[in-house]
PQR file of N, CA, C, O and H, with PARSE charges and radii, in Angstrom:
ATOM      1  N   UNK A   1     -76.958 -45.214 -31.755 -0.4000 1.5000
ATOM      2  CA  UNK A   1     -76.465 -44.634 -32.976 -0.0000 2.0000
ATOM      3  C   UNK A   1     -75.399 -45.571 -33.554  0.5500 1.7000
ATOM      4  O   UNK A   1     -74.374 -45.863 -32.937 -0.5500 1.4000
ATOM      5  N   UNK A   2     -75.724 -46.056 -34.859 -0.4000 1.5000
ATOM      6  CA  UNK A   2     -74.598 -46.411 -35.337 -0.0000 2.0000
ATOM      7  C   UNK A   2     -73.466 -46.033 -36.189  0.5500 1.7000
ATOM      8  O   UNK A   2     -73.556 -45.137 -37.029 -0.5500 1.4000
ATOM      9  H   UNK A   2     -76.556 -45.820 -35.360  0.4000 1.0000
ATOM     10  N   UNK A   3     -72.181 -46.853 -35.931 -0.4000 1.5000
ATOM     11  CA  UNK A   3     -71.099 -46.355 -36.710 -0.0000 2.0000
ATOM     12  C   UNK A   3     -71.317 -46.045 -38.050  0.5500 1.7000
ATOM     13  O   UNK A   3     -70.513 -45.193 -38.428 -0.5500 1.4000
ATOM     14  H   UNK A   3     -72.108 -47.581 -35.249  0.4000 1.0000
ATOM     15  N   UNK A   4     -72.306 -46.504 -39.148 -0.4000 1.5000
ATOM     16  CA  UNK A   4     -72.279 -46.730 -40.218 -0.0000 2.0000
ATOM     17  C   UNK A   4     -73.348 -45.114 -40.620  0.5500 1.7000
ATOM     18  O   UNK A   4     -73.372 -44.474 -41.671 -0.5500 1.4000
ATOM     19  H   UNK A   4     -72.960 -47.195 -38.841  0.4000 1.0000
ATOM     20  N   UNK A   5     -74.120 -44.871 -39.315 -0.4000 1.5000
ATOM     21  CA  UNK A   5     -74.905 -43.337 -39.919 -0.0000 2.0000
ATOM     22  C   UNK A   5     -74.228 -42.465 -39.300  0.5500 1.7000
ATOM     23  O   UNK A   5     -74.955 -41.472 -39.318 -0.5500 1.4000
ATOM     24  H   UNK A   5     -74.100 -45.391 -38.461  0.4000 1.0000
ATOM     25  N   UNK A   6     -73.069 -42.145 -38.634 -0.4000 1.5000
ATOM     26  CA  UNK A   6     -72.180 -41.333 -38.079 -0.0000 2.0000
ATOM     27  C   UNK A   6     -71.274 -40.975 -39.451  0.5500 1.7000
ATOM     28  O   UNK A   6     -71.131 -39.877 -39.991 -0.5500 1.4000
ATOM     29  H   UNK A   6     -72.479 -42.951 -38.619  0.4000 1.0000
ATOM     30  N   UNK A   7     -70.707 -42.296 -39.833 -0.4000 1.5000
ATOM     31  CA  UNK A   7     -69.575 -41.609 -41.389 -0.0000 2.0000
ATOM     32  C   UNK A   7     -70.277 -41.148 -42.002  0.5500 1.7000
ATOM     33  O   UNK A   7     -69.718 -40.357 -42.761 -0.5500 1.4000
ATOM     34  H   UNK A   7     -70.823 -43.187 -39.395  0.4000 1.0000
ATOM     35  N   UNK A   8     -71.497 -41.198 -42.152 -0.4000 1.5000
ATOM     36  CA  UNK A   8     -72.328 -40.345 -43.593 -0.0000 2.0000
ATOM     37  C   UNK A   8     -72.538 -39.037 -43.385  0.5500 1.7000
ATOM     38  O   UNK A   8     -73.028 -38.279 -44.222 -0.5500 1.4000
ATOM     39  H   UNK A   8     -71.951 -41.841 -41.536  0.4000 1.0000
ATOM     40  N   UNK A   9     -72.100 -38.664 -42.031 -0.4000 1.5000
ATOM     41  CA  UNK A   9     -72.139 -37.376 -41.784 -0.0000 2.0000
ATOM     42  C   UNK A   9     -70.875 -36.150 -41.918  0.5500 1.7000
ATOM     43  O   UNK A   9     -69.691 -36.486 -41.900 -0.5500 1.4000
ATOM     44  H   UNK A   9     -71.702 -39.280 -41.351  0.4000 1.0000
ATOM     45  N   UNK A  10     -71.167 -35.160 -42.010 -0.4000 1.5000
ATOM     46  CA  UNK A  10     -70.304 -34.056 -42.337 -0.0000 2.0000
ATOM     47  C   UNK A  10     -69.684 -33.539 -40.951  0.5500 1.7000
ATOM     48  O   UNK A  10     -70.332 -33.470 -39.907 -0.5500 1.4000
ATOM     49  H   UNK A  10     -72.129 -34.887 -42.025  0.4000 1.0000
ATOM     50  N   UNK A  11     -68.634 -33.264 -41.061 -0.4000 1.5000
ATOM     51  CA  UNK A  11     -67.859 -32.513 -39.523 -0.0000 2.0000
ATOM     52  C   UNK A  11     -68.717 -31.789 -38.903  0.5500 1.7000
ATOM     53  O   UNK A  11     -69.168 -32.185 -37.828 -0.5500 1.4000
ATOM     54  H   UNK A  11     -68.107 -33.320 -41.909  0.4000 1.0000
ATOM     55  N   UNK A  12     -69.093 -30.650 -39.425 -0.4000 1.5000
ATOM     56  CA  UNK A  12     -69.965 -29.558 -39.007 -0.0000 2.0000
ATOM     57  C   UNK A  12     -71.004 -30.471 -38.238  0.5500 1.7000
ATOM     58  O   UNK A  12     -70.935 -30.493 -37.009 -0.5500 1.4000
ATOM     59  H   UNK A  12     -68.727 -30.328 -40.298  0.4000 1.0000
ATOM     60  N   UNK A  13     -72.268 -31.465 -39.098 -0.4000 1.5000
ATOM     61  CA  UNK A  13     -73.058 -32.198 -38.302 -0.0000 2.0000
ATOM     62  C   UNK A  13     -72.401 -32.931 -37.359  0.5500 1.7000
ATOM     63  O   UNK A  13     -72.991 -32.941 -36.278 -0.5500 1.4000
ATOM     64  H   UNK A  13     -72.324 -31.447 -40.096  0.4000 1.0000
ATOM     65  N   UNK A  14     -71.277 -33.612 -37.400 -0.4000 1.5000
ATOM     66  CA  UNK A  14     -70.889 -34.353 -35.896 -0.0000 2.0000
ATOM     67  C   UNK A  14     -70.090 -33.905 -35.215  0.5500 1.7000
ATOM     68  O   UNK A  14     -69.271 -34.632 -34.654 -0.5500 1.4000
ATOM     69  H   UNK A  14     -70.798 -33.604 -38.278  0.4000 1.0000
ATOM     70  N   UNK A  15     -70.098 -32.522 -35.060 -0.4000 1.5000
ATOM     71  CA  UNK A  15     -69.735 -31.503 -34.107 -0.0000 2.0000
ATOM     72  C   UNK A  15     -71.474 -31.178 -33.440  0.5500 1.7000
ATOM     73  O   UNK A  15     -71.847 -31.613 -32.350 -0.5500 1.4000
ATOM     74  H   UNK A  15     -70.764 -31.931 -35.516  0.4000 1.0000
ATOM     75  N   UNK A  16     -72.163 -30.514 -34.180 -0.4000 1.5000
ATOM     76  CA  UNK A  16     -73.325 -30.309 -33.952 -0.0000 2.0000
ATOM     77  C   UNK A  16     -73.866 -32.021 -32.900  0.5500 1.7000
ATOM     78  O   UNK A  16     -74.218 -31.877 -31.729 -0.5500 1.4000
ATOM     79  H   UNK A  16     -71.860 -30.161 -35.065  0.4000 1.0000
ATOM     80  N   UNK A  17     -73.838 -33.447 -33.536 -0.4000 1.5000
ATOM     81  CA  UNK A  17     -74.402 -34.172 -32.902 -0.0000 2.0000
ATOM     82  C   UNK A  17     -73.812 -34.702 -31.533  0.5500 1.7000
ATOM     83  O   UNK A  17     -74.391 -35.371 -30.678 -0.5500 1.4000
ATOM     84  H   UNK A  17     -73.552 -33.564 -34.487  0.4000 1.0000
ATOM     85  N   UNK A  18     -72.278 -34.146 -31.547 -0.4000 1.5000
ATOM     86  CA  UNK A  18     -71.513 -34.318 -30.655 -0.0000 2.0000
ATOM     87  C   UNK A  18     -72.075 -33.176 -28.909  0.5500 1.7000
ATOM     88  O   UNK A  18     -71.928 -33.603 -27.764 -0.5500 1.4000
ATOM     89  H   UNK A  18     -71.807 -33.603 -32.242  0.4000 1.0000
ATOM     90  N   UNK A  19     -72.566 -32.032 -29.201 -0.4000 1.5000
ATOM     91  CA  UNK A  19     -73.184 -31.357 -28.763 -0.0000 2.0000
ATOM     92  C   UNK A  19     -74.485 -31.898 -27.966  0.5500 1.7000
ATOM     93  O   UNK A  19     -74.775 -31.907 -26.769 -0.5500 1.4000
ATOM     94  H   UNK A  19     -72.685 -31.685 -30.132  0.4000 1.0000
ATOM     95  N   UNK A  20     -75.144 -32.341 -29.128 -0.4000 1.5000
ATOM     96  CA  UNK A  20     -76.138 -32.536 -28.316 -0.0000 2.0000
ATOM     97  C   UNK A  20     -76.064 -33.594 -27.748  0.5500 1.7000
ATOM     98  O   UNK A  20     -76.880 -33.780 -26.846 -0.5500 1.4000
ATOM     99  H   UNK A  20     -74.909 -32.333 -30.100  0.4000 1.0000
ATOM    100  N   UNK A  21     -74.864 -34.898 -28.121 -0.4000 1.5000
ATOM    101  CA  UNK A  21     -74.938 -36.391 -27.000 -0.0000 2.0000
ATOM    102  C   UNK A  21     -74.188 -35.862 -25.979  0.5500 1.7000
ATOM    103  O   UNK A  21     -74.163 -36.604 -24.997 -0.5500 1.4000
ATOM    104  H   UNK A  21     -74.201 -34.747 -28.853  0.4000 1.0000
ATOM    105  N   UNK A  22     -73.649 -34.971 -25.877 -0.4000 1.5000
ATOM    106  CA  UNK A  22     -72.697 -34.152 -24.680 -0.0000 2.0000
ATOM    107  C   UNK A  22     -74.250 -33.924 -23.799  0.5500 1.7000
ATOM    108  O   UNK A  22     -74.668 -34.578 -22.844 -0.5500 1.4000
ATOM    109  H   UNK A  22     -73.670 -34.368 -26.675  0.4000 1.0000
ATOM    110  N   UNK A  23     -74.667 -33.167 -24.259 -0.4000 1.5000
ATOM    111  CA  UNK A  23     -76.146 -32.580 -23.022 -0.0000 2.0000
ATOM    112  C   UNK A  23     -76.755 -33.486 -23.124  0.5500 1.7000
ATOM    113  O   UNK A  23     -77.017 -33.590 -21.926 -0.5500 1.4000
ATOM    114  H   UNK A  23     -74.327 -32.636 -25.035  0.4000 1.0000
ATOM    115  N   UNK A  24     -77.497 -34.716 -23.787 -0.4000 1.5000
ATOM    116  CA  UNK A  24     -78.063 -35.915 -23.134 -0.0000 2.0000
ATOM    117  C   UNK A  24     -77.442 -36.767 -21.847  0.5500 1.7000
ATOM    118  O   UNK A  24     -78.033 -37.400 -20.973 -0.5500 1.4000
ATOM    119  H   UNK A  24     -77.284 -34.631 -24.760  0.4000 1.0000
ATOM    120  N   UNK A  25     -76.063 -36.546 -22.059 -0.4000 1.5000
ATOM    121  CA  UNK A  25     -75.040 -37.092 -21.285 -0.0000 2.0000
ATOM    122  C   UNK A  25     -75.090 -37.068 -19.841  0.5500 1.7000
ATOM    123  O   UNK A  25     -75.142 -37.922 -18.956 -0.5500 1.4000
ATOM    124  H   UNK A  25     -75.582 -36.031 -22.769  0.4000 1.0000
ATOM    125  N   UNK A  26     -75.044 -35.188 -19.922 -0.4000 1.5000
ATOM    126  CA  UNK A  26     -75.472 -34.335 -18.946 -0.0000 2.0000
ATOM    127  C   UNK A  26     -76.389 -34.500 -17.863  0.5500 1.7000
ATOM    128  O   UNK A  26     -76.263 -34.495 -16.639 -0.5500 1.4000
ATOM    129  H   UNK A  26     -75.003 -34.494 -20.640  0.4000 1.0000
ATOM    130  N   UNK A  27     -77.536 -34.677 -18.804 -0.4000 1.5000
ATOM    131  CA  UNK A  27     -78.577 -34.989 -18.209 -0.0000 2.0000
ATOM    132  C   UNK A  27     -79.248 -36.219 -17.594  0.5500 1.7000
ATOM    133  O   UNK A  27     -80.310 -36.291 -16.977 -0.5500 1.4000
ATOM    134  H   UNK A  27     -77.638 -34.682 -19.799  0.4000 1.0000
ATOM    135  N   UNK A  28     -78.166 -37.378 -17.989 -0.4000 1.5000
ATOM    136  CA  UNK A  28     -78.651 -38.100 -17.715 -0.0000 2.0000
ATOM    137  C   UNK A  28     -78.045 -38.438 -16.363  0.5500 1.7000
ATOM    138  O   UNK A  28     -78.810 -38.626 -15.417 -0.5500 1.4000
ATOM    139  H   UNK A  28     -77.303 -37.320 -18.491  0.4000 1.0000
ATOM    140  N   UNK A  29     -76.478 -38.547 -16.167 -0.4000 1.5000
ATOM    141  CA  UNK A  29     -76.291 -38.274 -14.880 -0.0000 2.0000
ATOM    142  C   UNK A  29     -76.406 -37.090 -14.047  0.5500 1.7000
ATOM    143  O   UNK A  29     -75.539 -36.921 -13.190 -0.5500 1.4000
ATOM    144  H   UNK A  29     -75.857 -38.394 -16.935  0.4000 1.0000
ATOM    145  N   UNK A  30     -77.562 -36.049 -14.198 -0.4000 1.5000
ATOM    146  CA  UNK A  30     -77.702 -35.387 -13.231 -0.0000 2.0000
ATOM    147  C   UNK A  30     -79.559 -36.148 -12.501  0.5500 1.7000
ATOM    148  O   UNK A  30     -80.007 -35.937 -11.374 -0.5500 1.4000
ATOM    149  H   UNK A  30     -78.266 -36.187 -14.895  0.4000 1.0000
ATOM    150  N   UNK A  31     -80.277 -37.062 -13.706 -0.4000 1.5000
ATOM    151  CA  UNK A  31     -81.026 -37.862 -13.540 -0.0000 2.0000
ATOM    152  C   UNK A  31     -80.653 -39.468 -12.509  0.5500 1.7000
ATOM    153  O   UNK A  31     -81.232 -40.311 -11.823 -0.5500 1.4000
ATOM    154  H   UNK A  31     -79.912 -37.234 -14.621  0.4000 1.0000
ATOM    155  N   UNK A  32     -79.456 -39.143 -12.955 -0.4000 1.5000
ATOM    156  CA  UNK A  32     -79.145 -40.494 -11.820 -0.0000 2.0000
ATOM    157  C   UNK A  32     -78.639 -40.133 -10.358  0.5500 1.7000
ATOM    158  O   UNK A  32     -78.863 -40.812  -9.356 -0.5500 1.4000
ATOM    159  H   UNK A  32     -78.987 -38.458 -13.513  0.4000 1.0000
ATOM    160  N   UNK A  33     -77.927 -38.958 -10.406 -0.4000 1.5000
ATOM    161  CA  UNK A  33     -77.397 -38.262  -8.937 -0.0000 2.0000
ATOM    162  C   UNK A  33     -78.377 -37.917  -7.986  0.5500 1.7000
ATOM    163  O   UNK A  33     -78.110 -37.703  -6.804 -0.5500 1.4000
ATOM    164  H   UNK A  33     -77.745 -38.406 -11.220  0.4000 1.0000
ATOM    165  N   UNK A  34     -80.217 -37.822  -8.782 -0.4000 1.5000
ATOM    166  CA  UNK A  34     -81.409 -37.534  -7.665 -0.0000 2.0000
ATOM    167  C   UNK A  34     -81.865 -38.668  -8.202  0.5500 1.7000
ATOM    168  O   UNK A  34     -82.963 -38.452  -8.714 -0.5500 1.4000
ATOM    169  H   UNK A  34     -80.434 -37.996  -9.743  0.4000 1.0000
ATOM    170  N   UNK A  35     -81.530 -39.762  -8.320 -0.4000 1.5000
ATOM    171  CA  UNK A  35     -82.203 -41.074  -8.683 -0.0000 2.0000
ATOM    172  C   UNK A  35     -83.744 -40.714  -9.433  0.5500 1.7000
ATOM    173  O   UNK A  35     -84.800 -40.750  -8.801 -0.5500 1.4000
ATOM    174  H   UNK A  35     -80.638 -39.938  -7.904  0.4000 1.0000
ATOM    175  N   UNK A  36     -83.676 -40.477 -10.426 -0.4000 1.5000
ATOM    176  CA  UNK A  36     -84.851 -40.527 -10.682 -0.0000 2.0000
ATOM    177  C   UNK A  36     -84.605 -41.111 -12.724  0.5500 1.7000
ATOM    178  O   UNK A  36     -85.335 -41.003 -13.710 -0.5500 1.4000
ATOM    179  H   UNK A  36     -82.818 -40.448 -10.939  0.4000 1.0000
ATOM    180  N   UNK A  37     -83.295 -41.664 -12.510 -0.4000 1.5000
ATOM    181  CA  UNK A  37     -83.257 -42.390 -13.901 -0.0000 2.0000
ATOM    182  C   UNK A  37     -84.041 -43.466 -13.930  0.5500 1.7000
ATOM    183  O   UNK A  37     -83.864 -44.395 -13.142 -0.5500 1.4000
ATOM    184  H   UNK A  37     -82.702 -41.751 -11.710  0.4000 1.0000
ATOM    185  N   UNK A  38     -84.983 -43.465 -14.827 -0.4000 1.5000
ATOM    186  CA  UNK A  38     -85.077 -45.253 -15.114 -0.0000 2.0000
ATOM    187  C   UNK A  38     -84.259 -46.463 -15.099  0.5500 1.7000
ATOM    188  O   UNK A  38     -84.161 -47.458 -14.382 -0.5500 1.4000
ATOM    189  H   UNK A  38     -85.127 -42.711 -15.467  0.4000 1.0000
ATOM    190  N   UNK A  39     -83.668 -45.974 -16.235 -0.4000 1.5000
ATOM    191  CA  UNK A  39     -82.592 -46.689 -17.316 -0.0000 2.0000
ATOM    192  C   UNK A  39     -80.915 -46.625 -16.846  0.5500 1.7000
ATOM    193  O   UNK A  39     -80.355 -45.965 -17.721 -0.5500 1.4000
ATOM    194  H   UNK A  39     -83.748 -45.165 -16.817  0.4000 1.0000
ATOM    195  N   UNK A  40     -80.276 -46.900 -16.182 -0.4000 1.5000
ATOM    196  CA  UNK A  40     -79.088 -46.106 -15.748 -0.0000 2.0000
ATOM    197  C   UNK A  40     -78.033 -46.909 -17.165  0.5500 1.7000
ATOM    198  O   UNK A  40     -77.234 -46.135 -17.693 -0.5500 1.4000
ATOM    199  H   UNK A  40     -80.731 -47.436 -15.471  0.4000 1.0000
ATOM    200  N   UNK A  41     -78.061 -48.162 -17.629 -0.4000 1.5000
ATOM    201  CA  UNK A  41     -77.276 -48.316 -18.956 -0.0000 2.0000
ATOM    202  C   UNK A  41     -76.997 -47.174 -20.320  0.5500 1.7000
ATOM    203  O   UNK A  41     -76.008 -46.990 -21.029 -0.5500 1.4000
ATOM    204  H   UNK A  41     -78.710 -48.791 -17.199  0.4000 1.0000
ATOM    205  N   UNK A  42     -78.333 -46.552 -20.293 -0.4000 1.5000
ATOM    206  CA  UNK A  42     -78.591 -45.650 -21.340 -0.0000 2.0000
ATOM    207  C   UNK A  42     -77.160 -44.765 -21.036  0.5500 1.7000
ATOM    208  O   UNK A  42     -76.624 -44.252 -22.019 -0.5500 1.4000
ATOM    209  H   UNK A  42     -79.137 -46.701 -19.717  0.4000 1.0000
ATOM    210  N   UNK A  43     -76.617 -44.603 -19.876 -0.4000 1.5000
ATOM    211  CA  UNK A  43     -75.556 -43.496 -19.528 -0.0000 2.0000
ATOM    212  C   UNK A  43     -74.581 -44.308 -20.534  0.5500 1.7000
ATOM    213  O   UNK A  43     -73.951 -43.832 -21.479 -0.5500 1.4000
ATOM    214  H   UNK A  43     -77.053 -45.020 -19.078  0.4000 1.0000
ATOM    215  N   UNK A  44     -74.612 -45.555 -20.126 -0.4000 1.5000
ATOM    216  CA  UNK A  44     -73.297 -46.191 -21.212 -0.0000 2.0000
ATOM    217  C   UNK A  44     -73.241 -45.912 -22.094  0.5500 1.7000
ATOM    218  O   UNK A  44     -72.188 -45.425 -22.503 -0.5500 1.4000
ATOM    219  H   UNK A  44     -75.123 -45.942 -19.358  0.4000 1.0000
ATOM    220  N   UNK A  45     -74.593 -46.085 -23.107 -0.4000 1.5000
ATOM    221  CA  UNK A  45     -74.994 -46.225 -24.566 -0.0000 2.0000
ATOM    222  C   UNK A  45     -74.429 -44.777 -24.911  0.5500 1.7000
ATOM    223  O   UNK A  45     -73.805 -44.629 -25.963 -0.5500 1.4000
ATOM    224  H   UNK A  45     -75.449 -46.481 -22.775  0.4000 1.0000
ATOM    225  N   UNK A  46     -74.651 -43.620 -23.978 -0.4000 1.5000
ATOM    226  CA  UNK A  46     -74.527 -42.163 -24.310 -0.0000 2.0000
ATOM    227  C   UNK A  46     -73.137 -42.222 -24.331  0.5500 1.7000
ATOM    228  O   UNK A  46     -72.750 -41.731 -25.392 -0.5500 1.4000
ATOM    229  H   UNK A  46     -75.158 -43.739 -23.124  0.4000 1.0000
ATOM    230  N   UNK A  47     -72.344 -42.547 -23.737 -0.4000 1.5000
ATOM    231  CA  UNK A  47     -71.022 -42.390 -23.631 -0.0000 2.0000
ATOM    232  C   UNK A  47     -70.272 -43.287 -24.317  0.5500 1.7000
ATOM    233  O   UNK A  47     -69.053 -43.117 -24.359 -0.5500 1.4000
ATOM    234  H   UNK A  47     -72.659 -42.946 -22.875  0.4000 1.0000
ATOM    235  N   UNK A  48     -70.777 -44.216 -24.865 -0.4000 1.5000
ATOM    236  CA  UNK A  48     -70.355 -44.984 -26.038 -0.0000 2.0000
ATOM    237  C   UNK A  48     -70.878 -44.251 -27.872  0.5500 1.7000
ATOM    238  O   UNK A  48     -70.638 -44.590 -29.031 -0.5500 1.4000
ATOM    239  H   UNK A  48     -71.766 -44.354 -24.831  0.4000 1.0000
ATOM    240  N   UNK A  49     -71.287 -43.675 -27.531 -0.4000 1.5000
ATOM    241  CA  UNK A  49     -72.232 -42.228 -28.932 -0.0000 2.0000
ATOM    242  C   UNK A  49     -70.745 -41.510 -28.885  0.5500 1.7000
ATOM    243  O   UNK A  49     -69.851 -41.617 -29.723 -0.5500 1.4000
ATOM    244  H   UNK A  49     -71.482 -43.400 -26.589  0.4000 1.0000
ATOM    245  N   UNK A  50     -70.742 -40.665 -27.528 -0.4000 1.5000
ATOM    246  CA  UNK A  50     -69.467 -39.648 -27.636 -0.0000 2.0000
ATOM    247  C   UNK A  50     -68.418 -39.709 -27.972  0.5500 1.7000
ATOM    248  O   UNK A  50     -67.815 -38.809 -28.556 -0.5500 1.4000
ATOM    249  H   UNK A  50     -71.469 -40.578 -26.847  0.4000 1.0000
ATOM    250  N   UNK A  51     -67.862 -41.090 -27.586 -0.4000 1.5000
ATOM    251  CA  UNK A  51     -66.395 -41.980 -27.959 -0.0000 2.0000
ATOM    252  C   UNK A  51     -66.668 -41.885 -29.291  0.5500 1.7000
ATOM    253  O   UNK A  51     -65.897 -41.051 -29.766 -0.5500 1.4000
ATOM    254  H   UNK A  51     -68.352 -41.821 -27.111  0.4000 1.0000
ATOM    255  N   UNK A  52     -67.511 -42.409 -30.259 -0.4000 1.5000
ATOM    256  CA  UNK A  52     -67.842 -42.898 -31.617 -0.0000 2.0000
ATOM    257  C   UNK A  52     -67.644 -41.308 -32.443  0.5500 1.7000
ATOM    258  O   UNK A  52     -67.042 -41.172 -33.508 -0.5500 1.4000
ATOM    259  H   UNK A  52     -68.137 -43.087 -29.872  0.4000 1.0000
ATOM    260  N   UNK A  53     -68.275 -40.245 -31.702 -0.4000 1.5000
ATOM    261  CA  UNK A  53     -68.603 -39.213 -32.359 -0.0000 2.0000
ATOM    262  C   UNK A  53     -66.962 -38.496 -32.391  0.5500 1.7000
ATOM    263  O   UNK A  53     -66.462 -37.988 -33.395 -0.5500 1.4000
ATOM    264  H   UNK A  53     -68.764 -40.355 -30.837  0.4000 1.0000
ATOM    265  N   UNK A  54     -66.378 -38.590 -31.202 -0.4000 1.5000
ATOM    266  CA  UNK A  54     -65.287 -38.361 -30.924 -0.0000 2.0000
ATOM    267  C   UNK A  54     -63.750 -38.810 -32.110  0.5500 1.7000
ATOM    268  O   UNK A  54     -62.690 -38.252 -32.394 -0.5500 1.4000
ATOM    269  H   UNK A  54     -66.784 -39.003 -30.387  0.4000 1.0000
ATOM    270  N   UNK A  55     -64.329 -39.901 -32.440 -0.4000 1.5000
ATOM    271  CA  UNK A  55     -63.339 -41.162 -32.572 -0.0000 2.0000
ATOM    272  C   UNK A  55     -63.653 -40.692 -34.018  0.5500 1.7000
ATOM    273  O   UNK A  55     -62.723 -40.912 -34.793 -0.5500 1.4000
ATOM    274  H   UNK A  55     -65.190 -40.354 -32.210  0.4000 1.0000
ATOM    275  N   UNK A  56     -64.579 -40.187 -34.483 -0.4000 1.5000
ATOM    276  CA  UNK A  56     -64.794 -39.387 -36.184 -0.0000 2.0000
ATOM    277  C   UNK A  56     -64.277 -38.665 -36.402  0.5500 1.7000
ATOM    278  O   UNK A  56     -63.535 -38.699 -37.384 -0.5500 1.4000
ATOM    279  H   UNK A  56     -65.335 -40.008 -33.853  0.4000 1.0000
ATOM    280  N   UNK A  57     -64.388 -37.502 -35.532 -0.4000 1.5000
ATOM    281  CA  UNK A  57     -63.898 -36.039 -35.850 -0.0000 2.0000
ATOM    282  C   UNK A  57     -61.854 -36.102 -35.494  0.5500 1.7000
ATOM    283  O   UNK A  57     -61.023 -35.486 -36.161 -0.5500 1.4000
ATOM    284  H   UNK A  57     -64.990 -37.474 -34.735  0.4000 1.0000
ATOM    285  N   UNK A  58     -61.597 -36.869 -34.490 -0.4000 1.5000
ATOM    286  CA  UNK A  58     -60.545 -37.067 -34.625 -0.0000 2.0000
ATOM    287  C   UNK A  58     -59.718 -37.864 -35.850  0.5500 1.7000
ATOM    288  O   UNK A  58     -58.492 -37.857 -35.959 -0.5500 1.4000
ATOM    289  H   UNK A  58     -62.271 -37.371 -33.947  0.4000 1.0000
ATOM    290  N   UNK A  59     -60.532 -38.462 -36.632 -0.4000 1.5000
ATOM    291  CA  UNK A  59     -59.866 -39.111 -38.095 -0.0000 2.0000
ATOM    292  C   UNK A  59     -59.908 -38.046 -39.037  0.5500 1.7000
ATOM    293  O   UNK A  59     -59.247 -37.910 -40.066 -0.5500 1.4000
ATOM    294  H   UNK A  59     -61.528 -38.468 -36.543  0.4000 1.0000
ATOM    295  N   UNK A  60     -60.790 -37.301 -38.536 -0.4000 1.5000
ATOM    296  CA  UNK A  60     -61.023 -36.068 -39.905 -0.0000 2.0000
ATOM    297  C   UNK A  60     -59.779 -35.117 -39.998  0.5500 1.7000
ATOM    298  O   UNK A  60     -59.261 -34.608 -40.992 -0.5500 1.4000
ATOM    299  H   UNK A  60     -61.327 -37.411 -37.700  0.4000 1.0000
ATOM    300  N   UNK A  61     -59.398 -35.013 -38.440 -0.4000 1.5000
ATOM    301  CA  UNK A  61     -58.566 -33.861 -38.249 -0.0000 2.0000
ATOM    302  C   UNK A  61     -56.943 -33.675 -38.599  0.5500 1.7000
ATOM    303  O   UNK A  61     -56.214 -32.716 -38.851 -0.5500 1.4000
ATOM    304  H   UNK A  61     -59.819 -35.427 -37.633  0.4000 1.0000
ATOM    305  N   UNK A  62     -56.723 -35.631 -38.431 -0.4000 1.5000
ATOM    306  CA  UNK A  62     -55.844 -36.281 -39.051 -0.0000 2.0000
ATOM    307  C   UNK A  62     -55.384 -36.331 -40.031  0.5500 1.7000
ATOM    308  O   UNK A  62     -54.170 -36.449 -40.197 -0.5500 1.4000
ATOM    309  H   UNK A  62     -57.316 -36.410 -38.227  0.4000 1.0000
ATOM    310  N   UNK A  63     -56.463 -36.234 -41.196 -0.4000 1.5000
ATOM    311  CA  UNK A  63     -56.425 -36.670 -42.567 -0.0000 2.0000
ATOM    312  C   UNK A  63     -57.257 -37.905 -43.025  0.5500 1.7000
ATOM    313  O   UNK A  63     -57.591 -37.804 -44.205 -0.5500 1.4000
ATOM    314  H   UNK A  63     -57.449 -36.138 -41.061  0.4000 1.0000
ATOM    315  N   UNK A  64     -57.750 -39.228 -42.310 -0.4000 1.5000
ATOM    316  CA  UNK A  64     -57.699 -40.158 -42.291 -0.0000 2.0000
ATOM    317  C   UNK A  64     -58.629 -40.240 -43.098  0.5500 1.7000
ATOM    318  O   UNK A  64     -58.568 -41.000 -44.065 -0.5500 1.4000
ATOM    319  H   UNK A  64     -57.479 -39.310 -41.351  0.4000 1.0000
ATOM    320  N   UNK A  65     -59.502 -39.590 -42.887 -0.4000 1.5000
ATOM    321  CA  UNK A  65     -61.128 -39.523 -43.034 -0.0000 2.0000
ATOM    322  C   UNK A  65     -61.501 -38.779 -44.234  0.5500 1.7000
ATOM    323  O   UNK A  65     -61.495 -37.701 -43.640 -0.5500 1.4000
ATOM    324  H   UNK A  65     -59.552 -38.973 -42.101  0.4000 1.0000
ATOM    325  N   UNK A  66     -61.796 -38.478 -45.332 -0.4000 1.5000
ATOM    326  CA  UNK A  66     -62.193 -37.477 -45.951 -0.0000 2.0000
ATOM    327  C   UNK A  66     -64.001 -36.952 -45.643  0.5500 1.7000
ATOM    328  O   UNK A  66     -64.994 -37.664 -45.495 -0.5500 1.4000
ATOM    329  H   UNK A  66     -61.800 -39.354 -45.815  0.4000 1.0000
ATOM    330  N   UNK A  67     -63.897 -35.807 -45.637 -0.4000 1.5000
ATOM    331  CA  UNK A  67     -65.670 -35.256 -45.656 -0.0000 2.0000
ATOM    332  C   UNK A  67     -66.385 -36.047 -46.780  0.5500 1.7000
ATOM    333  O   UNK A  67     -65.870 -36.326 -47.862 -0.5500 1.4000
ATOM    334  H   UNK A  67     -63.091 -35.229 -45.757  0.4000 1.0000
ATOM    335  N   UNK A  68     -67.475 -36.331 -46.435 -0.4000 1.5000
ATOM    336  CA  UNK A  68     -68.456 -36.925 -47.590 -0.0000 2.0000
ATOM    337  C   UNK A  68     -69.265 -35.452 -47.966  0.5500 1.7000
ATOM    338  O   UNK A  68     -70.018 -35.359 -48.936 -0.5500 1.4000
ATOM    339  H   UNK A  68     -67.894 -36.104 -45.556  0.4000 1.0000
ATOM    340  N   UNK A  69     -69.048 -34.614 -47.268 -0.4000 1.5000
ATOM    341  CA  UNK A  69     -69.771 -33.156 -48.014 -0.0000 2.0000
ATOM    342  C   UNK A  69     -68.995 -31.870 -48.626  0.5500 1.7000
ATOM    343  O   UNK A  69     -69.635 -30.936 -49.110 -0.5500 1.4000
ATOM    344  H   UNK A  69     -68.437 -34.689 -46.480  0.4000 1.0000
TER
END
């Protein structure tokens, strides 16, 4: 996911997308704890989403950020 389709989004949606990279997250290390991940980087990529998604909603809450909706 990139930074640049994350700002185009509205709080509400990156609360909502924040949600669901939270339970991919989830799932992916409970996929790696019975080894049966493929991919074990993808955990990074997921947890580099959350920081990003994170790192939005905290500018919003600030002021920093205005809603685009």
């Amino acid at each position: 996911m990139k930074m640049e389709e994350l700002k185009e989004l509205s709080v509400e949606e990156l609360r909502i997308r924040l949600e669901d990279v939270s339970e991919e997250l989830e799932n992916l290390l409970f996929q790696h704890s019975t080894h049966q991940l493929d991919n074990p980087l993808k955990i990074r990529l997921v947890r580099k989403d959350v920081a990003r998604i994170k790192t939005l909603l905290r500018e919003h809450e600030l002021g920093l950020r205005k809603s685009s909706a």
